[in-house]
Each structure stands twice: as structure tokens, then as C-alpha cells.
PDB file of N, CA, C and O in Angstrom:
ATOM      1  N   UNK A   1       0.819  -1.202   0.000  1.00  0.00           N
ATOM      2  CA  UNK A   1       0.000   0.000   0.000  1.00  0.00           C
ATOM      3  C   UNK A   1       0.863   1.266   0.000  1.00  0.00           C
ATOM      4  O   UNK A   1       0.247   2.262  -0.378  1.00  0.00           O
ATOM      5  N   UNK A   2       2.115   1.457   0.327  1.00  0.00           N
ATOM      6  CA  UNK A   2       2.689   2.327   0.492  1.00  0.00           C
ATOM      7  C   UNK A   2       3.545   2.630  -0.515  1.00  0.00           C
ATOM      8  O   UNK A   2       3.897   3.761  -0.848  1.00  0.00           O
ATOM      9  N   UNK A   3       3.876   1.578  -0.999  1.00  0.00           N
ATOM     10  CA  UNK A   3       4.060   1.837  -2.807  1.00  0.00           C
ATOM     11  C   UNK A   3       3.443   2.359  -3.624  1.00  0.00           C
ATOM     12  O   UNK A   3       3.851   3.267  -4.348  1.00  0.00           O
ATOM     13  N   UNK A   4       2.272   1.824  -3.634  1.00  0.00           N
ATOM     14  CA  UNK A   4       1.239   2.226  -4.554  1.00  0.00           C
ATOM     15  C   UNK A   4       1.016   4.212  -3.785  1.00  0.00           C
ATOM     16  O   UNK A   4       0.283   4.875  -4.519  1.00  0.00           O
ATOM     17  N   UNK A   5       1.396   4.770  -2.905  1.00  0.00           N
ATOM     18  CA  UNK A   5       1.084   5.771  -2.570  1.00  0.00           C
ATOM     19  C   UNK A   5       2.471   6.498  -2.910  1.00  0.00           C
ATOM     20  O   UNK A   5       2.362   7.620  -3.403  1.00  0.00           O
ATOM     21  N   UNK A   6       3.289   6.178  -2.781  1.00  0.00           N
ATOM     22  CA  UNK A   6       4.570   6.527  -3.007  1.00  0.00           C
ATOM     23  C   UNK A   6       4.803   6.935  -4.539  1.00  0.00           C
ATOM     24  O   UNK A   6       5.350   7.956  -4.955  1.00  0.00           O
ATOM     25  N   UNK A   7       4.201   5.790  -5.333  1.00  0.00           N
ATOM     26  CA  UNK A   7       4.148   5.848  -6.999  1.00  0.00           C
ATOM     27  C   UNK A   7       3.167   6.950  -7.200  1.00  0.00           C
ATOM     28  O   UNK A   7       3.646   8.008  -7.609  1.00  0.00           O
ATOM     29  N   UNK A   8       1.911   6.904  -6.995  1.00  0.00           N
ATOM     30  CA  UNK A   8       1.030   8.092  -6.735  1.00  0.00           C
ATOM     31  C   UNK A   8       1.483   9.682  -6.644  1.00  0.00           C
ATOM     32  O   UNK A   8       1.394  10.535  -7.527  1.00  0.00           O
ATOM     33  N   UNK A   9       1.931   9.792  -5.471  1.00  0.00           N
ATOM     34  CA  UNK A   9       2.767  11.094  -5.429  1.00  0.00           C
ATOM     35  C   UNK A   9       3.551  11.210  -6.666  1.00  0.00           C
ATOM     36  O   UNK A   9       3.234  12.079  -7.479  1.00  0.00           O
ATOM     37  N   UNK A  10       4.674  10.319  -6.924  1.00  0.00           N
ATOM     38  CA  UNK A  10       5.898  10.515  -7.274  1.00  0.00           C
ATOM     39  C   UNK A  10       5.068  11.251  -8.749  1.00  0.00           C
ATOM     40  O   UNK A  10       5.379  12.393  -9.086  1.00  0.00           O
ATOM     41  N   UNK A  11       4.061  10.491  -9.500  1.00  0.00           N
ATOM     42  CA  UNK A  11       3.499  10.824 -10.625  1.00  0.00           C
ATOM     43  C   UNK A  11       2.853  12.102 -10.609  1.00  0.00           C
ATOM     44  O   UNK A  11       2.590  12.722 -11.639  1.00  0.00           O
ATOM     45  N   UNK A  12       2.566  12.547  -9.322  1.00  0.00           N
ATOM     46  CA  UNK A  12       1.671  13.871  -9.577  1.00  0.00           C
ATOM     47  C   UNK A  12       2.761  14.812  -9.372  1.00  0.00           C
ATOM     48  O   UNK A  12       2.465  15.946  -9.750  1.00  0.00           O
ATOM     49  N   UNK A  13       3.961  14.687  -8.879  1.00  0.00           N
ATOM     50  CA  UNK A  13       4.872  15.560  -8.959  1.00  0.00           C
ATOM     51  C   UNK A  13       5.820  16.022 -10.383  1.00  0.00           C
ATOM     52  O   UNK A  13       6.397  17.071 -10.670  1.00  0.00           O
ATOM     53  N   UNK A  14       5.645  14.479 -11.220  1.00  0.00           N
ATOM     54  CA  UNK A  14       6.785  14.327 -12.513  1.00  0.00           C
ATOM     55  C   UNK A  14       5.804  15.458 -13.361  1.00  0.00           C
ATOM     56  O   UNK A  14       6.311  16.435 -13.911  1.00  0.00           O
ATOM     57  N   UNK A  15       4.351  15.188 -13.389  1.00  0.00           N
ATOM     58  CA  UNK A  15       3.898  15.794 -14.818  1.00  0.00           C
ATOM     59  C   UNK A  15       3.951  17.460 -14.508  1.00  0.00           C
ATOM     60  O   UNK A  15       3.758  18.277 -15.408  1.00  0.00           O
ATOM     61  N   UNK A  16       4.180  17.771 -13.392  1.00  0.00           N
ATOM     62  CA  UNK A  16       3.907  19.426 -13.543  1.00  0.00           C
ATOM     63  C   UNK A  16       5.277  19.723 -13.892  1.00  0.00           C
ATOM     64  O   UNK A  16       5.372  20.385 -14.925  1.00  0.00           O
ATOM     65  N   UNK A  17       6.390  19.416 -13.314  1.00  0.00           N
ATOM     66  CA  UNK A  17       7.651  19.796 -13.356  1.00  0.00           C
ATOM     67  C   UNK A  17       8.279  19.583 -15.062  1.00  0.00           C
ATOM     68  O   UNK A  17       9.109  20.273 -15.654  1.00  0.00           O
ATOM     69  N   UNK A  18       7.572  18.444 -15.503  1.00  0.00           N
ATOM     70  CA  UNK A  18       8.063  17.898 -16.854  1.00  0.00           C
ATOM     71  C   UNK A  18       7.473  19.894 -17.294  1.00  0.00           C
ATOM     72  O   UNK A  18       8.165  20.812 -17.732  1.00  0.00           O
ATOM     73  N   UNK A  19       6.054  19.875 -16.942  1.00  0.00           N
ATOM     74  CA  UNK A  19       5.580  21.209 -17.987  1.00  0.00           C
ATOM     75  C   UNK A  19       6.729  22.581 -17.117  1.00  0.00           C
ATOM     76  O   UNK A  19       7.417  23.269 -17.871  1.00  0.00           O
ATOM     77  N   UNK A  20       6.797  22.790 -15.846  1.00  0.00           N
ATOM     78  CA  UNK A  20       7.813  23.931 -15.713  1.00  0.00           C
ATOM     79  C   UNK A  20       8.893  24.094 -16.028  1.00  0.00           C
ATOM     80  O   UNK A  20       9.219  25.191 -16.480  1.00  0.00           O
ATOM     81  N   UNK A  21       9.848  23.027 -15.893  1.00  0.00           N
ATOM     82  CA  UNK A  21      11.656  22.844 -16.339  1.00  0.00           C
ATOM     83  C   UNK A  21      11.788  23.646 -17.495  1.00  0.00           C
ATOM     84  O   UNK A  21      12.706  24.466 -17.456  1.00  0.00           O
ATOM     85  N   UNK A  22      11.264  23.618 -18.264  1.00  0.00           N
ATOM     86  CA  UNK A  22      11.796  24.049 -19.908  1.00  0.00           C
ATOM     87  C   UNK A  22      11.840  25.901 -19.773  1.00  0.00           C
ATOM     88  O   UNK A  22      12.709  26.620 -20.267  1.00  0.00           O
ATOM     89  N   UNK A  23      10.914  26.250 -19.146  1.00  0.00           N
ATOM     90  CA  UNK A  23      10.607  27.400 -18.545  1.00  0.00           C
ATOM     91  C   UNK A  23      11.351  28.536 -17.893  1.00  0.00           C
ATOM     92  O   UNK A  23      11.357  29.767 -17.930  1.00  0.00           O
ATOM     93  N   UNK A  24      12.089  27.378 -17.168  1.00  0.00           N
ATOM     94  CA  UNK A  24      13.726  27.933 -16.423  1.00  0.00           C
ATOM     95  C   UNK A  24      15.008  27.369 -17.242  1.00  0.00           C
ATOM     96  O   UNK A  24      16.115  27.593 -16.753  1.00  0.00           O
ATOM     97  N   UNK A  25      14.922  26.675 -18.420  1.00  0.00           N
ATOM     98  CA  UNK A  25      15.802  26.410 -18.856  1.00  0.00           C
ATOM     99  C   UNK A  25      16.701  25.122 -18.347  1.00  0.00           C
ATOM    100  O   UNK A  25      17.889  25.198 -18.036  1.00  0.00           O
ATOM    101  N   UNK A  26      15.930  23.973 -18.326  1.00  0.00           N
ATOM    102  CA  UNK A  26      16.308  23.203 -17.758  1.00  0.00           C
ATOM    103  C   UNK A  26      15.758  22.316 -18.279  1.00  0.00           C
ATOM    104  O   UNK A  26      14.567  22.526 -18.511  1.00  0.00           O
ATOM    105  N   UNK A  27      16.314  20.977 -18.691  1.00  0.00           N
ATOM    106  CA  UNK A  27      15.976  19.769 -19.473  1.00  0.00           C
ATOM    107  C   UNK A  27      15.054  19.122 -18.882  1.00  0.00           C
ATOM    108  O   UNK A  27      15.144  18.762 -17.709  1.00  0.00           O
ATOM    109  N   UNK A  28      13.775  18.838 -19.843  1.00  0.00           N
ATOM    110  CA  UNK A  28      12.657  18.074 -19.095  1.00  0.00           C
ATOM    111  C   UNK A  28      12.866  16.655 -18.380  1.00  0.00           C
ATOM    112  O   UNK A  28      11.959  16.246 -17.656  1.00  0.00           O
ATOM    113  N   UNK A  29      14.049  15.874 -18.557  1.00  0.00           N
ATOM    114  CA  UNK A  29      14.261  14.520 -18.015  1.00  0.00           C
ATOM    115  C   UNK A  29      14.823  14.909 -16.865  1.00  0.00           C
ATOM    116  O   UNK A  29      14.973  14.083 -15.964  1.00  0.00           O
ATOM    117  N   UNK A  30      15.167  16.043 -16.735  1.00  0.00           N
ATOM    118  CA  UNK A  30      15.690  16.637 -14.689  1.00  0.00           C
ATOM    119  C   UNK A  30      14.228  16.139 -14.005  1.00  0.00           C
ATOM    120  O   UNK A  30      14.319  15.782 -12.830  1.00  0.00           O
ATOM    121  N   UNK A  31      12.896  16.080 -14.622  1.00  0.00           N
ATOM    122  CA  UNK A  31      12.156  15.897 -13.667  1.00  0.00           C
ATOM    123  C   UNK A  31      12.071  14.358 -13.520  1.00  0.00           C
ATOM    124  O   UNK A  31      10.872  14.116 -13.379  1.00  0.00           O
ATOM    125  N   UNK A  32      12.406  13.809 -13.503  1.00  0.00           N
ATOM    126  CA  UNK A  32      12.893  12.504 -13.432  1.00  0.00           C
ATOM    127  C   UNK A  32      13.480  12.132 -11.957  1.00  0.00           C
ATOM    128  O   UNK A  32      13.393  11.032 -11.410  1.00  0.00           O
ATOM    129  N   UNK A  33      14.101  13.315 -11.440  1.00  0.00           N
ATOM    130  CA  UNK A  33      14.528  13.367  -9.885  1.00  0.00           C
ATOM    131  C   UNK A  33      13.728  13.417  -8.831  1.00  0.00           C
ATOM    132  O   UNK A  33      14.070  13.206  -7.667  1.00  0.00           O
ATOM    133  N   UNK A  34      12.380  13.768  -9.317  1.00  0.00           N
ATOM    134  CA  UNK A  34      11.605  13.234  -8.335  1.00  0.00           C
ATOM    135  C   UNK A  34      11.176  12.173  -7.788  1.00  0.00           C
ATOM    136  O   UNK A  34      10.401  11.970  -6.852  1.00  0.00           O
ATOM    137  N   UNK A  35      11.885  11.373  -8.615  1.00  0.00           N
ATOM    138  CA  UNK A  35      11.826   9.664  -8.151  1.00  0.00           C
ATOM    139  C   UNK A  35      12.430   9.307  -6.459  1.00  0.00           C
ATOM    140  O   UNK A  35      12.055   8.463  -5.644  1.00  0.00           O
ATOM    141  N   UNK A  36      13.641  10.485  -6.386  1.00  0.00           N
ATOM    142  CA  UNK A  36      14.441  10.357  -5.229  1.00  0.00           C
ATOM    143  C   UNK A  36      13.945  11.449  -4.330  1.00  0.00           C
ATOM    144  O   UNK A  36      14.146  12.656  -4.471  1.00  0.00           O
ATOM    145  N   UNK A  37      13.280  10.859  -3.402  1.00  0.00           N
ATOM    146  CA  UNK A  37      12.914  11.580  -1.896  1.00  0.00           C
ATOM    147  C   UNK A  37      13.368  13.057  -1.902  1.00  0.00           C
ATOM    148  O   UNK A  37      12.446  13.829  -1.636  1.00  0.00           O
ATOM    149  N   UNK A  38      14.369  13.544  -2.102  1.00  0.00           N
ATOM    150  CA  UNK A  38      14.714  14.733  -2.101  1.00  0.00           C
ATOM    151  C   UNK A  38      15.162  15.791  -3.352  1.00  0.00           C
ATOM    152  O   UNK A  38      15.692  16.902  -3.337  1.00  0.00           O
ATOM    153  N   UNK A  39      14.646  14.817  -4.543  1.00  0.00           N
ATOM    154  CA  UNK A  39      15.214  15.371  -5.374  1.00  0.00           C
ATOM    155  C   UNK A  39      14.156  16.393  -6.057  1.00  0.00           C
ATOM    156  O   UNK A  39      14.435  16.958  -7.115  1.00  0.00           O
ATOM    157  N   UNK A  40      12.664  16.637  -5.244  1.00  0.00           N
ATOM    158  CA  UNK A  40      11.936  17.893  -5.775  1.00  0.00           C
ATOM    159  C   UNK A  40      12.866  18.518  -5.008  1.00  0.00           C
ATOM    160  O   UNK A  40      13.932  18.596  -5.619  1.00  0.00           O
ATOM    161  N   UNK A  41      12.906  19.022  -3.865  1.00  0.00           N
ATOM    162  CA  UNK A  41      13.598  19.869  -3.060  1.00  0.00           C
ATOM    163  C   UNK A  41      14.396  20.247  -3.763  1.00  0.00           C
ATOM    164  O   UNK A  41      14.181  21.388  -4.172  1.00  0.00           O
ATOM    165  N   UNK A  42      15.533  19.648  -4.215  1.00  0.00           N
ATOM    166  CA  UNK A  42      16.543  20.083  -5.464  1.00  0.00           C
ATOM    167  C   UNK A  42      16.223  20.897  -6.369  1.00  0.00           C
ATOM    168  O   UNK A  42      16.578  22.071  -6.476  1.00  0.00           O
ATOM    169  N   UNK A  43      15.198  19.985  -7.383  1.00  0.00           N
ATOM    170  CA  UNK A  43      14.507  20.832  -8.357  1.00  0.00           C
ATOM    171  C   UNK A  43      13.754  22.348  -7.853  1.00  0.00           C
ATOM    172  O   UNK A  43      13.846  23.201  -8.735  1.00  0.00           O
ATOM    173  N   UNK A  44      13.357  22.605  -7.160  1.00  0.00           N
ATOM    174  CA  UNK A  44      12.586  23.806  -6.775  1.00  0.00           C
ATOM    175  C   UNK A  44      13.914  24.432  -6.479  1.00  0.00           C
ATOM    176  O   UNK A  44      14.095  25.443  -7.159  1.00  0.00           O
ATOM    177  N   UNK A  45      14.851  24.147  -5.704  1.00  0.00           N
ATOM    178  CA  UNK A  45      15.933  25.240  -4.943  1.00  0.00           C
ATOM    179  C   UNK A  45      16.395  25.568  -6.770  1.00  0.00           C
ATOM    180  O   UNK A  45      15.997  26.606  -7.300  1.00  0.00           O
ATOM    181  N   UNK A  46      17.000  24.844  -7.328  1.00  0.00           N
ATOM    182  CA  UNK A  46      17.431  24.917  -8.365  1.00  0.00           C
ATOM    183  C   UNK A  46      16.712  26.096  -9.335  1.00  0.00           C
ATOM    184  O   UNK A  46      17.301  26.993  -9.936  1.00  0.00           O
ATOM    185  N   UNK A  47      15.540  25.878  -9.313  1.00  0.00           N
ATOM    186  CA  UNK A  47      14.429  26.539 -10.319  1.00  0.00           C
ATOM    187  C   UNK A  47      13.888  27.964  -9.729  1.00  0.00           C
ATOM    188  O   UNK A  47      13.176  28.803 -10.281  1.00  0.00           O
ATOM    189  N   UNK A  48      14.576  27.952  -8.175  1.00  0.00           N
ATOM    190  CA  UNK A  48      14.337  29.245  -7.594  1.00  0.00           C
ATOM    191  C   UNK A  48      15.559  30.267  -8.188  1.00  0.00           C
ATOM    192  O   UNK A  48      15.342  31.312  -8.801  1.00  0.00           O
ATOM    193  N   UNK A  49      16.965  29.683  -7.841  1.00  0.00           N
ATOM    194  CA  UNK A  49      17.853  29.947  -8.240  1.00  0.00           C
ATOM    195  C   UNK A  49      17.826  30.723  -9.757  1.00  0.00           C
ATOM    196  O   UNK A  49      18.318  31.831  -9.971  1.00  0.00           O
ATOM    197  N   UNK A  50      17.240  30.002 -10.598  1.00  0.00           N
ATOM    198  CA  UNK A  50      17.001  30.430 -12.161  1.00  0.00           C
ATOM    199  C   UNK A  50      15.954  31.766 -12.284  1.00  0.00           C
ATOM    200  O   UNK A  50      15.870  32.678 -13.106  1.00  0.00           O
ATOM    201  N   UNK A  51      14.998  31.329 -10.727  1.00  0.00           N
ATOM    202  CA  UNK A  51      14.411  32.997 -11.244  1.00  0.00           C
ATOM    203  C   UNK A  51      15.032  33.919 -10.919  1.00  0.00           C
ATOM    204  O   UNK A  51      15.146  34.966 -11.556  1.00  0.00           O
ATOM    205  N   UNK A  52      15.667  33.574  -9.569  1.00  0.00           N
ATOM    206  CA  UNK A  52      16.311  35.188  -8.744  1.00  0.00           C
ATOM    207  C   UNK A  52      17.229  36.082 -10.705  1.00  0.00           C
ATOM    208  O   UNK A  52      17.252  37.263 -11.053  1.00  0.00           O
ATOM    209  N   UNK A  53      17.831  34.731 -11.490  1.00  0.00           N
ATOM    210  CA  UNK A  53      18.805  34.894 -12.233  1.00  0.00           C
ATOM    211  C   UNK A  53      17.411  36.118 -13.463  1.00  0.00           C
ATOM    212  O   UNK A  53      17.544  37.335 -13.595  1.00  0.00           O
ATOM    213  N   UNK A  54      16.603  35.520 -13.931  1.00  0.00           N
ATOM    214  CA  UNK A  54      15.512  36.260 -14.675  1.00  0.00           C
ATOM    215  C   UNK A  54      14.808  37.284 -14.311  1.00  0.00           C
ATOM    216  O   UNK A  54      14.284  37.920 -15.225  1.00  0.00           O
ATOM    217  N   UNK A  55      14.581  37.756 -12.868  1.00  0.00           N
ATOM    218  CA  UNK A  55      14.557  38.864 -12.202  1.00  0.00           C
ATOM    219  C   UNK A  55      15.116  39.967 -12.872  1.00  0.00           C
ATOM    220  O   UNK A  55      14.590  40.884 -13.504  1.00  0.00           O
ATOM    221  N   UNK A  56      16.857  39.565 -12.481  1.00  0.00           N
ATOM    222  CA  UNK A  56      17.939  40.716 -12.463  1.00  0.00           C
ATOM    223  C   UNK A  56      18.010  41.287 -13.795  1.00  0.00           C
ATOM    224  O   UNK A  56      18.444  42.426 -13.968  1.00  0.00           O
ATOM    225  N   UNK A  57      17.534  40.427 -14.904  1.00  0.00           N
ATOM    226  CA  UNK A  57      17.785  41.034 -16.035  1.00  0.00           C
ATOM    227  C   UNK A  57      16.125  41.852 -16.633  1.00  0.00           C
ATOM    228  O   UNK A  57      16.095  42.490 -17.685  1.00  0.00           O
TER     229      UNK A  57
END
């Protein structure tokens, strides 16, 4: 059961990120890291990083 919830999440996290990545300039198979427990966390710090960068200009 906790698989099946685990897979759940993991899928509702891949399809939005697949549509934001490209956005910040970042290859859609990066969302692929959400497979690993911490690797949205990554992706978002990462994708925060890219705006502060689109801000400044």
C-alpha cells in the first residue's frame, strides 16, 4: 500500500515539473529526480535559483 502511494505522489509531482523545467531552462528529463525523496527539493531550490537569475535582467 505504500508503494502504490509513493508511486502516486511521485506521478503527480513528474507531470507538472516535466511542464515547468523548460521554462527555467532546464531539461525536461531533470524531472525525473523526483523519483528520489529529495530530489523535488533540489529541483525547486534549483528553479528558484534560475528565477532570482531572470529577475535581475
Amino acid at each position: 500500500m505504500e508503494g502504490i502511494l509513493w508511486l502516486i505522489f511521485t506521478v503527480l509531482t513528474i507531470i507538472p515539473m516535466l511542464k515547468l523545467l523548460p521554462f527555467f531552462g532546464i531539461n525536461k528529463w531533470w524531472a525525473l529526480a523526483s523519483v528520489i525523496p529529495f530530489g523535488v527539493l533540489a529541483l525547486l531550490w534549483v528553479m528558484a535559483m534560475k528565477l532570482q537569475e531572470l529577475e535581475k535582467r
